[in-house]
N, C-alpha and C positions, 0 to 999 in steps of 0.2 A: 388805535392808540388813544385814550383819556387822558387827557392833565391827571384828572383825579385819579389815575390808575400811580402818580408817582409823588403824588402827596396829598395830604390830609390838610384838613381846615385849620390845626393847629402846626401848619409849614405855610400859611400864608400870613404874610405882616399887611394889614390893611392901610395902616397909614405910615408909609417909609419914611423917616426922616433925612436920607442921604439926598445929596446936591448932585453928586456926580460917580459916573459907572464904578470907581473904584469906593466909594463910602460906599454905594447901592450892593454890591459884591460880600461885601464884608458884613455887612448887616444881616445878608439873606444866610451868609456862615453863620453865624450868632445865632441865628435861629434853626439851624442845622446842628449845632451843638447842644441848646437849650431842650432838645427837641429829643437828645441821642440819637440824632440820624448818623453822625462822624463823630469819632471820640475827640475831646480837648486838645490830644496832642498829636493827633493829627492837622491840625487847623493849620498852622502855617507851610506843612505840604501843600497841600489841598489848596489856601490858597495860589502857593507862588505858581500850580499846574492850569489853574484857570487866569491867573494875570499876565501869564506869557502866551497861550491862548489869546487873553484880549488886545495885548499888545501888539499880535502880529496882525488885527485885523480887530476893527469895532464888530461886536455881536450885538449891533444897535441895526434893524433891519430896515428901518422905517415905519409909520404906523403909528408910531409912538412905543415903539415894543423892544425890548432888550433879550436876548437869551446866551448870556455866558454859559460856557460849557467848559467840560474838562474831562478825561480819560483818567485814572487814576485806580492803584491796584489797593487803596486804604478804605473802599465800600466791596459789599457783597454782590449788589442789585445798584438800577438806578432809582435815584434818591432826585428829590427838586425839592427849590422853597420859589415862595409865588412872591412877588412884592404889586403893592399899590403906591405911587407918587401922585397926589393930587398936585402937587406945585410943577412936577415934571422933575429930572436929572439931567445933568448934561452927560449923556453914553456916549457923545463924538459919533452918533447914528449916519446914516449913508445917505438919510434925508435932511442932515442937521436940525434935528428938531429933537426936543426934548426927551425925554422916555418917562409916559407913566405907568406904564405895565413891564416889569423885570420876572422872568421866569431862569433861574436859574438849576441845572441841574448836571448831574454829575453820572458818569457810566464809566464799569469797571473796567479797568487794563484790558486790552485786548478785543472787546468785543465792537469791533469797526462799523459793522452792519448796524445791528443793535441800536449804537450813537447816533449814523445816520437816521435811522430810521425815527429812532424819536426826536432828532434835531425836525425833521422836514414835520414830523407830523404836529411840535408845536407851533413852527410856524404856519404852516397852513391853518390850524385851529385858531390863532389867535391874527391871521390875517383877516377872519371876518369882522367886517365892523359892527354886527349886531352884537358878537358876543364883547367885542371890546368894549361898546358902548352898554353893556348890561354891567360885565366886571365894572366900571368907572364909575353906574350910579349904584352898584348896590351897597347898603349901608358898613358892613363889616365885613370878616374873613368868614362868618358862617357861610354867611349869604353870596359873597364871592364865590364860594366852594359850591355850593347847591347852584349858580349858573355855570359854574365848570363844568363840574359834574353833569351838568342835565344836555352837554351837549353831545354824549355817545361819542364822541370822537374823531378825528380827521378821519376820512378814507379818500 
């Protein structure tokens, strides 16, 4: 599994403006919409299936890493949008510490494995610190995407 297999350079916001997990959520939808990855009026579905998600449990893993998720039957395929926080968010993470890497993504109704499987394999991928420390200096979202991409993927 690639990051870059479930978004593109124009699904990552290089410089997130949000403060805390639920701005950070909401920003990365915006850019899901901007993007037509989910229609307009899908959007407040869509959110309230990953806010009750986040609510029952921070998908702040430590690390400095967020990965909200949702199941929902209003996409095709799974979809993600990537964020950068150079200031940090408060995710309410498991290590209390800030979140500057949010990786949000989304998997159709139903397909329980599937989610699994790409919940574990972003966080494995972005539990390395090289590549977190590559995503954090590189300049843009091109350059984000070309170190995502370039690392073939968890196994």
């Amino acid at each position: 599994m690639n990051l870059g297999d479930i978004f593109g350079p124009e699904q990552i916001i290089a410089e997130m403006k949000a403060a805390n997990r639920w701005e950070a959520i909401d920003e990365l939808l915006t850019n899901l919409i901007s993007t037509g990855k989910i229609k307009p009026e899908h959007r407040e579905s869509i959110a309230a299936v990953i806010k009750k998600r986040e609510t029952s449990m921070s998908t702040g893993i430590g690390f400095g890493v967020g990965i909200p998720h949702a199941s929902t039957d209003l996409i095709p395929e799974v979809i993600g949008a990537f964020g950068r926080s150079k200031l940090g968010v408060n995710f309410d993470a498991l290590d209390n510490q800030p979140v500057s890497l949010v990786m949000l993504f989304l998997v159709p109704l139903g397909q329980f494995q599937k989610h699994l499987h790409t919940l574990a394999g972003i966080a494995k991928t972005l539990h390395r610190k090289e590549l977190r420390q590559a995503i954090e200096s590189a300049p843009d979202a091109a350059a984000i995407y070309t170190v995502i991409k370039g690392q073939g993927g968890a196994k």
